[in-house]
C-alpha positions as CSV (number, residue, x, y, z in Angstrom):
1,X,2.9,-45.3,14.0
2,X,1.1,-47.6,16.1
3,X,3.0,-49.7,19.4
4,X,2.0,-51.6,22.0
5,X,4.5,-51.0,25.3
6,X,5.4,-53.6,26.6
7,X,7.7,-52.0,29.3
8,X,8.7,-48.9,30.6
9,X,11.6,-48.1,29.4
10,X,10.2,-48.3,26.0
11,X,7.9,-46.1,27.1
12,X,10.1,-43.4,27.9
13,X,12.1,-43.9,25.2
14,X,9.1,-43.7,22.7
15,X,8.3,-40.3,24.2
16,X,11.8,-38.9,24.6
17,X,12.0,-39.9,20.5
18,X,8.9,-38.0,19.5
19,X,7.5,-34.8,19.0
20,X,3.7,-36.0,19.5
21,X,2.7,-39.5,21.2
22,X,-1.0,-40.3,21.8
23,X,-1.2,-43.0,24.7
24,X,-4.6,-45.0,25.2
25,X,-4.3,-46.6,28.6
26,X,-6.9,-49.3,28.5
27,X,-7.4,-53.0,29.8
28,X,-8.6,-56.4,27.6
29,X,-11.7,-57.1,29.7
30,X,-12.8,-52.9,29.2
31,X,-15.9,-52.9,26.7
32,X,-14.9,-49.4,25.7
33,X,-11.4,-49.9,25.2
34,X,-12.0,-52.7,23.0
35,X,-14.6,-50.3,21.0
36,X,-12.2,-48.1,20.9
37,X,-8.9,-50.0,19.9
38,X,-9.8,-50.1,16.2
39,X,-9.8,-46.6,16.2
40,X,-6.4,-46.0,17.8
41,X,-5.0,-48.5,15.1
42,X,-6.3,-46.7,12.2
43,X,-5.6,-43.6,13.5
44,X,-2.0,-44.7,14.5
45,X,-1.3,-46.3,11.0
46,X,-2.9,-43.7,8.8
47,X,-0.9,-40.3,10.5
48,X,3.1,-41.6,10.4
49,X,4.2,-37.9,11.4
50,X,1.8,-39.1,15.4
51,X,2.9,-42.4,17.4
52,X,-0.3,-44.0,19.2
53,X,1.1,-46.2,22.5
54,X,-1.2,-48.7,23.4
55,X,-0.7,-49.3,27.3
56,X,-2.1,-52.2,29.3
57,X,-3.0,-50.9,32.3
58,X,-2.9,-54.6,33.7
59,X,0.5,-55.0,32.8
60,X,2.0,-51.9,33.2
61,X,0.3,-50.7,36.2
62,X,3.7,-48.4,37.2
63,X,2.6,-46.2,34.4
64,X,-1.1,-46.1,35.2
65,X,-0.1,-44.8,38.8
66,X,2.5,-42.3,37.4
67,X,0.2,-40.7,35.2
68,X,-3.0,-41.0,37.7
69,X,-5.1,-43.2,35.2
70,X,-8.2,-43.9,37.3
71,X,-10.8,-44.7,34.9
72,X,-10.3,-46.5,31.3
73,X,-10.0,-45.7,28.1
74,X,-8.0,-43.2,28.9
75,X,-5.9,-41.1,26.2
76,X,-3.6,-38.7,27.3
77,X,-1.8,-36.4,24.7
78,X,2.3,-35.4,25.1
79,X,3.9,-33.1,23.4
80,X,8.0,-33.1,23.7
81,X,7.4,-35.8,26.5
82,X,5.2,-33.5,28.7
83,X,1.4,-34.4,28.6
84,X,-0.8,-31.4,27.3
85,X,-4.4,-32.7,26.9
86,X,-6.5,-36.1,28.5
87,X,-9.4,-37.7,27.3
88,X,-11.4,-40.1,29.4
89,X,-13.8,-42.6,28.0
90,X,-15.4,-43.9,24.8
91,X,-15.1,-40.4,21.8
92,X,-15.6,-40.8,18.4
93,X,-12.5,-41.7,15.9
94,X,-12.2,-38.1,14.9
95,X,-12.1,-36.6,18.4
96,X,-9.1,-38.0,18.5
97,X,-7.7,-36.8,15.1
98,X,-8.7,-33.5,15.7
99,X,-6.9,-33.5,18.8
100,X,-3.7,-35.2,17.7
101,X,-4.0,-32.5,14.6
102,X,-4.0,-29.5,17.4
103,X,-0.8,-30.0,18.3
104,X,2.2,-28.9,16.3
């Protein structure tokens, strides 16, 4: 499943809901996050048992302090709502699967 946030409290609630959420913080004027949007789409479309959250780091900049983004893209992993893994910059498509696939 693939969403874009556009609050918090859907925010919260997506992670509350699910097992395994992959969130890509990431602003429209970042080069890298729009390189690596397509990714998170596909990714987020093609593995219906993982949510991918889009964030806009512009938009939703409560979140980006809360969960210390300093840099973008940045992809942080939670499991039962607590975060477990973070991955900061541009990785490859299946860095991202394999990571998503590692937890249960």
């Amino acid at each position: 499943m693939y969403i874009k946030v556009n609050s918090v409290e859907e925010f919260n609630r997506i992670l509350a809901e699910n097992k395994v959420v992959m969130v890509d913080f990431y602003a429209d004027w970042c080069g890298p996050c729009r390189m690596l949007s397509p990714a998170m789409e596909e990714i987020g479309n093609t593995m219906p048992d993982k949510v991918v959250v889009k964030v806009d780091v512009d938009q939703l900049n409560v979140l980006a302090y809360q969960y210390r983004v300093q840099s973008i893209p940045n992809v942080v992993f939670f499991q039962n709502g607590k975060e477990v893994d973070r991955s900061i910059g541009f990785r490859p498509k299946q860095h991202f699967i394999d990571k998503l696939n590692s937890l249960a």
